[in-house]
N, C-alpha and C positions, 0 to 999 in steps of 0.2 A: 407191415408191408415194405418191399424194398423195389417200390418203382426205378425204371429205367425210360428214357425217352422212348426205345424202342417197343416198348411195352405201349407206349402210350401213339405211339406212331401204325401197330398192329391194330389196337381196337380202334382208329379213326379211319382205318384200308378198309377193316373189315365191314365197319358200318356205310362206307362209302358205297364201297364194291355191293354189299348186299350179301354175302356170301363167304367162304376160305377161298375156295377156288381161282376166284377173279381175283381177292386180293393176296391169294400167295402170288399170283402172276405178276401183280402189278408190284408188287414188294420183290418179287426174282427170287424168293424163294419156294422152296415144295411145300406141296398142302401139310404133309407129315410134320414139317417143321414148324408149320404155324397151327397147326393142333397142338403140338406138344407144349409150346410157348404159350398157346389161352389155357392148355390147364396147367401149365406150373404157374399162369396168374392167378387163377378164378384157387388153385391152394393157397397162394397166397391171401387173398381178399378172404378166403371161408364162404365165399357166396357166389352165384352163378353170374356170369355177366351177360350170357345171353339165352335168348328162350329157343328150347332145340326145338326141332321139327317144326320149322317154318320159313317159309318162305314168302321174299327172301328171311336171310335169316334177322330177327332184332334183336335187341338188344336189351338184358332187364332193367329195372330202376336201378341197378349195382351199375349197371354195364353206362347206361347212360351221365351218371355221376361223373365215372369216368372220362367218358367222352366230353363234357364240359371241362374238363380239368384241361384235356390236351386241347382242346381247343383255345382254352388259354394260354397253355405254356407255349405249345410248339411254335405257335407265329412270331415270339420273342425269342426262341431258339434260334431259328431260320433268321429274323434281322438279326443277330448276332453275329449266326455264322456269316450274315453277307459283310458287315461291316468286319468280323477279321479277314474276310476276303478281300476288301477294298484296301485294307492296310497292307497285306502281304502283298499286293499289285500295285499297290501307288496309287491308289485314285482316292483315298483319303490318309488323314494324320492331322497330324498340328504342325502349325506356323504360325509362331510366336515372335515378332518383328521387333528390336529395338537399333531405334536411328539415333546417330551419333550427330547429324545434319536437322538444324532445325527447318531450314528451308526446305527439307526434302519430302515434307508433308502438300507441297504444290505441287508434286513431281509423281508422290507414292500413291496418291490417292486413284488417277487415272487407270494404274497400273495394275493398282489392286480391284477397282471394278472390273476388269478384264479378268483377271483372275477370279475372282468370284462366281463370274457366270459361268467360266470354264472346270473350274472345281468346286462343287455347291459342297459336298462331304468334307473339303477340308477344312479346320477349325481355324480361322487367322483371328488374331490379335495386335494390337501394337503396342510397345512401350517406348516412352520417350527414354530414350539411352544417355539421354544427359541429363537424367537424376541418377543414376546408378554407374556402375563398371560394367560395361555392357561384352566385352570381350570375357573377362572371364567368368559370367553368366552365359556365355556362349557354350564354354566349358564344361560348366556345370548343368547341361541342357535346360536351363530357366527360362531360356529364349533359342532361336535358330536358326535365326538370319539376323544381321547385324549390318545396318550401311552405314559407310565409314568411308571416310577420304584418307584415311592415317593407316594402310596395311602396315601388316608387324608378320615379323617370322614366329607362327607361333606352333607349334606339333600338333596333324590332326586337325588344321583347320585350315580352309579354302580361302582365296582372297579372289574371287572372280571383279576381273574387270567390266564396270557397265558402261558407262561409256567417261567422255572428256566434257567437259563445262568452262566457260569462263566466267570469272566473277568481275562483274560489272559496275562503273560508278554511276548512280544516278543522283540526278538533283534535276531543282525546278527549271524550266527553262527560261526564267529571269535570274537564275545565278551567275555571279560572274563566270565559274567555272564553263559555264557552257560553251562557251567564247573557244574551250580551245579543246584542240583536235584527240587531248589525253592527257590524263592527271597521272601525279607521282607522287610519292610522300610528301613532300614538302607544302604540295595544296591541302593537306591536310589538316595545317597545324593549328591552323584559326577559326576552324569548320566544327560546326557542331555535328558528328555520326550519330547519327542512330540505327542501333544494331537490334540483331534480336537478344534475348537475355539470357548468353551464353558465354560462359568463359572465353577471355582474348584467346589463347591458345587454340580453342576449338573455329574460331573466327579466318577466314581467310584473310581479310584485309589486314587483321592484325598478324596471324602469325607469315604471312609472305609475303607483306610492306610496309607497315610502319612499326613492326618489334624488330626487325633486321636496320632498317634507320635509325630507330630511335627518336622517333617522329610522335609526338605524344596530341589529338587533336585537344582542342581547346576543351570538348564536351562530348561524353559519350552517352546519350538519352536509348536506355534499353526498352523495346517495345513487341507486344507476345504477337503481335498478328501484320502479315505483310501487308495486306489494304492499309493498316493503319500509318506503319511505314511511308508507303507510297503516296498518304492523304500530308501526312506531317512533309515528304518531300516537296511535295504538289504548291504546298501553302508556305515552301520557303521558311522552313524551320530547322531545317539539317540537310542534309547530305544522307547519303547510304551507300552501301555494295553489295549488291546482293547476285546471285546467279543467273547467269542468262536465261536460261530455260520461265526463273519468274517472273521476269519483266520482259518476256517476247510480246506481251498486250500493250504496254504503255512505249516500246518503241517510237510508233509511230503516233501519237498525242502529243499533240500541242503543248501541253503544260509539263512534258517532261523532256531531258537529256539524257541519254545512256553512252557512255565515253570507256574506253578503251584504260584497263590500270596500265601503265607505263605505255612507251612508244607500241611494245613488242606483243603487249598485250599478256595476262597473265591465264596461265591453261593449269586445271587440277583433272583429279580422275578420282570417279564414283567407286567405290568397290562393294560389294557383296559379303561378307565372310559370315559361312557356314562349316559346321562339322563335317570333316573329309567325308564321312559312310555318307552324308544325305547330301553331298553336292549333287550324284544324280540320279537322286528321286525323279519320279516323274512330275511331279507338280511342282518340284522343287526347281528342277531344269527350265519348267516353263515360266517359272517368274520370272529367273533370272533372263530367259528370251526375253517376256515380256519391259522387264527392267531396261534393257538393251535397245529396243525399240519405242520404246513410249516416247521418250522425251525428244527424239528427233521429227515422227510423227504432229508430235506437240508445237512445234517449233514451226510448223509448214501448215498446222490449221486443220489436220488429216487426223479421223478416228483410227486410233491404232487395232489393230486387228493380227492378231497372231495364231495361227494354227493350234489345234492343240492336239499332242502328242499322243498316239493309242498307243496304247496300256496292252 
C-alpha cells in the first residue's frame, strides 16, 4: 500500500461526517472526487473499508484499522505543522545564551523569566561564555546571543546596545577606605580583591584601572558566587568591584560602602551580539527590549514588565 495523509485524512471526514456527501463538503471537494479516492484505496488495501448500503455509512474492520492508524498519525502531523508554523512567524526557536559577564547572571535571570512567560515554545539555554570563545560560536550558530562588554567589528553580527552600568567598589563599612568619597588605583595596592574567577582582562577593575597603572593589589582571592563575595566583604576580608545593578541591595546596609572608582566615576556599556538575520526575530527583539529595561526597573524596586510584540 502507498498511504498518503490525505488518504488518511478522507477516511476520518468520512467516518466523521457519516456519509461522502457531508465529508466531500467539509473536505471542499466533490462527492466524484472522493469516491474515486476510497476506491483507488480500498484497490490498494484488496479489501473494503466500508459496508455499503447503510446508513449512515460505517466503516469495515479494514476501514476501522485504518482509522486507528490516522488517528494516531494525524494529531503529530498537525503539532508539526503548528510548530513549523510557530518557527516561520517567530513565536518559537532557540536561544542559546552564552555571557562573557560573570556577574551578568544577577541581571540575566529577571529577564529571562519575563521572557519565558512571554515565549513558552522558545527553547532558551545558557552557557557560561568564559569556558569557551563564545563570539565565534556565535558564528558557528553553537550559540545566539552573546553578552559581552567588548564589541568587535565582526561581519554578520549585531552588537546591540543594552544599556550603561558602573562598576563599583565595595568594602565593609569599618574599612578604612570607607572614609573617603572615591577610590583610585593606588587604594588598591595593599587590599586584598576578591573577584569572581575570571581572567584580569575580562574583569573591569583590572582591565580599566589597575592593568593601565600598573597597580598590582596585594591579594587576589577569586570567588564563584556574589552573596559569598559580599559575606567575605561584610566580614572585612577583602575588598571587591562589582556592578551596580548587584549591589543596588546592600547600598543602603549598615555593614557595607559602595564608592565611586575614581573622582569621575567609571561607566561601561552591555552589549548583545547576535547573528545579523536573527537580530529581528520577534522574540529575539523582545529580549533584547527586555535586556534594556530590566535592570533599570531593577534598580528602583519595580517588576519589569514589557509588552510583547504580535506576531
Amino acid at each position: 500500500m502507498h498511504l498518503e495523509f490525505r488518504h488518511l485524512r478522507t477516511i476520518k471526514a468520512i467516518h466523521e461526517a457519516g456519509g461522502l456527501a457531508r465529508a466531500a463538503e467539509l473536505m471542499n471537494i466533490t462527492q466524484s472526487a472522493l469516491s474515486h479516492q476510497v476506491k483507488g484505496l480500498e484497490e490498494q488495501a484488496g479489501v473494503e473499508l466500508f459496508v455499503r448500503r447503510t446508513k449512515p455509512l460505517r466503516l469495515s474492520p479494514a476501514g476501522i484499522k485504518l482509522l486507528r492508524l490516522a488517528e494516531r498519525i494525524l494529531p503529530e502531523v498537525e503539532a508539526l505543522e503548528d510548530e513549523f508554523h510557530a518557527l516561520e512567524t517567530g513565536r518559537a526557536g532557540r536561544l542559546h545564551i552564552a555571557i562573557e559577564c560573570h556577574a551578568c547572571f544577577e541581571w540575566l535571570f529577571p529577564v529571562l523569566e519575563q521572557f519565558r512567560q512571554a515565549w513558552p515554545d522558545v527553547d532558551v539555554d545558557i552557557r557560561p561564555g568564559l569556558a569557551f570563545d563564545a563570539l565565534p560560536a556565535l558564528k558557528r550558530e553553537e550559540v545566539d546571543l552573546v553578552v559581552s562588554s567588548d564589541p568587535e567589528t565582526i561581519s554578520d553580527v549585531d552588537f546591540t546596545p543594552l544599556f550603561d552600568y558602573e562598576p563599583v567598589f565595595v568594602a565593609s563599612a569599618q574599612h578604612p577606605l570607607a572614609q573617603k568619597t572615591f577610590v583610585e588605583a593606588e587604594d588598591f595596592r595593599g587590599e586584598t580583591l576578591i573577584t569572581y574567577p575570571v581572567d584580569r582582562p575580562r574583569l573591569d577593575v583590572f582591565s580599566q584601572l589597575l592593568t593601565p597603572a600598573k597597580v598590582e593589589p596585594r591579594a587576589v582571592r577569586q570567588v564563584e558566587l556574589t552573596a559569598v563575595i559580599l559575606l567575605l566583604v561584610a566580614s572585612n576580608r577583602g575588598v571587591a568591584v562589582l556592578p551596580d545593578w548587584v549591589v543596588r541591595e546592600v547600598r543602603y546596609h549598615s555593614d557595607y560602602v559602595t564608592r565611586p572608582i575614581t573622582e569621575t566615576g567609571l561607566t561601561r556599556r552591555l552589549y548583545a551580539a547576535t547573528r545579523a538575520e536573527d537580530t529581528a526575530r520577534p522574540f529575539m527583539a523582545h529580549l533584547l527590549k527586555l535586556a534594556r529595561t530590566v535592570p533599570v526597573r531593577l534598580q528602583r524596586g519595580d517588576p519589569p514588565a514589557i509588552p510583547v510584540p504580535q506576531t
